[in-house]
LODRENPA-871411 format. One record per residue (C-alpha): x, y, z; residue in three letters. Coordinates in steps of 0.1 Angstrom, whole numbers, padded with zeros to 4 digits, always signed. Layout:
N
XYZala
...
//
This chain:
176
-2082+0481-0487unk
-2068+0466-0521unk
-2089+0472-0550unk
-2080+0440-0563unk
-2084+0413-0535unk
-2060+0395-0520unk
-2056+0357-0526unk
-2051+0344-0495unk
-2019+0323-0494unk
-2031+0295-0467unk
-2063+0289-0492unk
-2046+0298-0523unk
-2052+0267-0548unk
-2036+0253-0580unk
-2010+0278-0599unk
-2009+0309-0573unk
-2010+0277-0542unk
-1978+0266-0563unk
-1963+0301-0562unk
-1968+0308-0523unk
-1954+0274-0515unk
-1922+0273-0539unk
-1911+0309-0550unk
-1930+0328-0524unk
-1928+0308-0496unk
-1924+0331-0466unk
-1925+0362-0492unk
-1964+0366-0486unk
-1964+0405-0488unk
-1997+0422-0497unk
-1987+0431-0536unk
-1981+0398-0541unk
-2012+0382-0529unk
-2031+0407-0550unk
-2007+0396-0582unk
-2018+0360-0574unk
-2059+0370-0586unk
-2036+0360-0621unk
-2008+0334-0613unk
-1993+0346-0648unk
-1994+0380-0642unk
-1975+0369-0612unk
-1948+0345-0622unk
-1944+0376-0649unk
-1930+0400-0619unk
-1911+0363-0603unk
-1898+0358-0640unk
-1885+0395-0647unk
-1875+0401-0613unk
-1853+0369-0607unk
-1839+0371-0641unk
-1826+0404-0630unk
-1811+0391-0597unk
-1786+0370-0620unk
-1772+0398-0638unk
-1746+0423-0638unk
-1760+0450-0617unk
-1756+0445-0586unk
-1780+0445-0557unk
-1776+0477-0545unk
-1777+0489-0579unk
-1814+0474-0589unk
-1828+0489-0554unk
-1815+0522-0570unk
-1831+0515-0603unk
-1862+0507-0587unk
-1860+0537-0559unk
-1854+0562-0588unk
-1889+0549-0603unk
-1908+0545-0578unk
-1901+0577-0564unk
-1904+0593-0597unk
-1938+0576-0599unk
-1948+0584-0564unk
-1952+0546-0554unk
-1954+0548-0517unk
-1957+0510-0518unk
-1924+0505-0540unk
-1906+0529-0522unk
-1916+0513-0490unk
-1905+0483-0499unk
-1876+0491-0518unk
-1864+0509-0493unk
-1864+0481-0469unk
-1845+0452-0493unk
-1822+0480-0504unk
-1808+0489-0471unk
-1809+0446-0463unk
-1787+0445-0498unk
-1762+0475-0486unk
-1775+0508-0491unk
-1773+0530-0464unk
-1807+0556-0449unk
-1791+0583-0466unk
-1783+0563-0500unk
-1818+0555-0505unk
-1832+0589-0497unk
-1804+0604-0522unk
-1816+0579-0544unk
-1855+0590-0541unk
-1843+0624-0545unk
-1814+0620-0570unk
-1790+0634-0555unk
-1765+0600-0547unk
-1731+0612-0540unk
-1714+0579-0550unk
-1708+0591-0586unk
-1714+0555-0605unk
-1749+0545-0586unk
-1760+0584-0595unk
-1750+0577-0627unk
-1770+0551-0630unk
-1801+0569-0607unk
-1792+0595-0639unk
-1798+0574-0670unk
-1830+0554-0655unk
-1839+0590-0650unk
-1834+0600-0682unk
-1856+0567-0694unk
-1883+0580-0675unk
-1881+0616-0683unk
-1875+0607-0720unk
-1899+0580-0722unk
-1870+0555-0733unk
-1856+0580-0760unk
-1824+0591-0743unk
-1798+0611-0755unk
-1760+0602-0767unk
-1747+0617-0740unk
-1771+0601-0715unk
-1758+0565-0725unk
-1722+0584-0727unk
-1725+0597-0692unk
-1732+0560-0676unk
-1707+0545-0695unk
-1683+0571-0686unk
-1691+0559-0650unk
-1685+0518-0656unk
-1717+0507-0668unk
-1716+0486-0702unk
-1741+0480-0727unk
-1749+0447-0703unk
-1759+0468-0673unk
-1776+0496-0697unk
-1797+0468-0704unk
-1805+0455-0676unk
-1811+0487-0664unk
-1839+0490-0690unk
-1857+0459-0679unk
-1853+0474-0644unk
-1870+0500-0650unk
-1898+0483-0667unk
-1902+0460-0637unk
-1905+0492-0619unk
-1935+0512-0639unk
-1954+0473-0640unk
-1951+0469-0598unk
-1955+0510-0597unk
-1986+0511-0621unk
-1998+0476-0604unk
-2001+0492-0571unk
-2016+0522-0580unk
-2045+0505-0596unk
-2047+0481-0570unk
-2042+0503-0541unk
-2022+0481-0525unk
-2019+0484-0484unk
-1980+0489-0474unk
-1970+0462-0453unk
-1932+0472-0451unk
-1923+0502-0429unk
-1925+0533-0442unk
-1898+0551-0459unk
-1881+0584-0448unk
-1903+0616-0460unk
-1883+0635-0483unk
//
C-alpha cells in the first residue's frame, strides 16, 4: 500500500481531474495517481518528462538514462516500468538488463549508461574525460544535457517512489 494515497482518477476533480483526462488519459499507473495528491508536483514529472521526449536523445537512449538510475538507486518501481516502455521503444531483454547492470555492449548507449553513471557516482562533478569519453562516442553537448535533466527526472520519480512506496503495477523486471 502507497504511503501517499492514491487519487483516484474516475473521482479525481479540478487540476489532477484535468491531468487524467488530457495528458494522462489511459496512462493511470499507480505513481501517477499518487503524484496527483499535488497536481503541480505532477505536471512537474508531465513537464520534464515530455520536454525530454522532444529532444535529441533518442527513445531508447532516455530508457537507458533512466535504467542506469533507477537501478543505481534500487527503484524496483522505475525499473519495472522502465523496463517495460524501453523494450516498447526498442531495446531488447538483454539491453535493458546490460543497462541495469552496465555492462551494454552497443558502445554509444554504454557510453551514455557511463556518463549518467559517472553523474551519479560523482554527484554531478564529472571528470574531463568522463564528458570526453561520451563525446568520443557521438553524444554532443545537446544530448550531455539532456542527459543531465534525465537523470534528474530519474532521482525525482526514484526518490518519489521510495517515499511513497509505490505498488508496481508494470511487470516485473528480469532479476539481475
Amino acid at each position: 500500500m502507497s504511503r501517499i494515497a492514491p487519487v483516484d482518477p474516475a473521482s479525481a476533480s479540478g487540476k489532477a481531474k484535468e491531468i487524467f483526462d488530457g495528458p494522462l488519459k489511459g496512462k493511470h499507473f499507480n505513481i501517477f495517481k499518487s503524484m496527483a495528491q499535488s497536481p503541480a508536483a505532477l505536471q512537474a514529472y508531465l513537464g520534464l518528462s515530455g520536454a525530454l521526449g522532444q529532444g535529441m536523445l533518442t527513445g531508447k537512449e532516455r530508457e537507458v538514462v533512466q535504467l542506469v538510475v533507477g537501478s543505481l538507486n534500487d527503484c524496483e518501481y522505475c525499473v519495472a516500468a522502465h523496463t517495460a516502455i524501453g523494450k516498447s521503444l526498442g531495446l531488447t531483454d538483454e539491453q535493458t538488463i546490460e543497462a541495469r547492470k552496465l555492462t551494454l555492449k552497443d558502445a554509444k548507449l554504454a557510453a551514455l549508461a557511463r556518463f549518467v553513471a559517472a553523474l551519479h557516482e560523482k554527484k554531478g562533478h564529472v571528470s574531463d574525460q568522463d564528458l570526453a569519453a561520451v563525446r568520443g562516442a557521438g553524444y554532443g553537448d545537446g544530448h550531455i544535457a539532456e542527459a543531465i535533466a534525465g537523470y534528474a527526472l530519474a532521482l525525482y520519480t526514484n526518490y518519489f517512489n521510495h517515499v511513497a512506496q509505490t505498488p508496481i503495477d508494470f511487470p516485473p523486471a528480469p532479476k539481475l
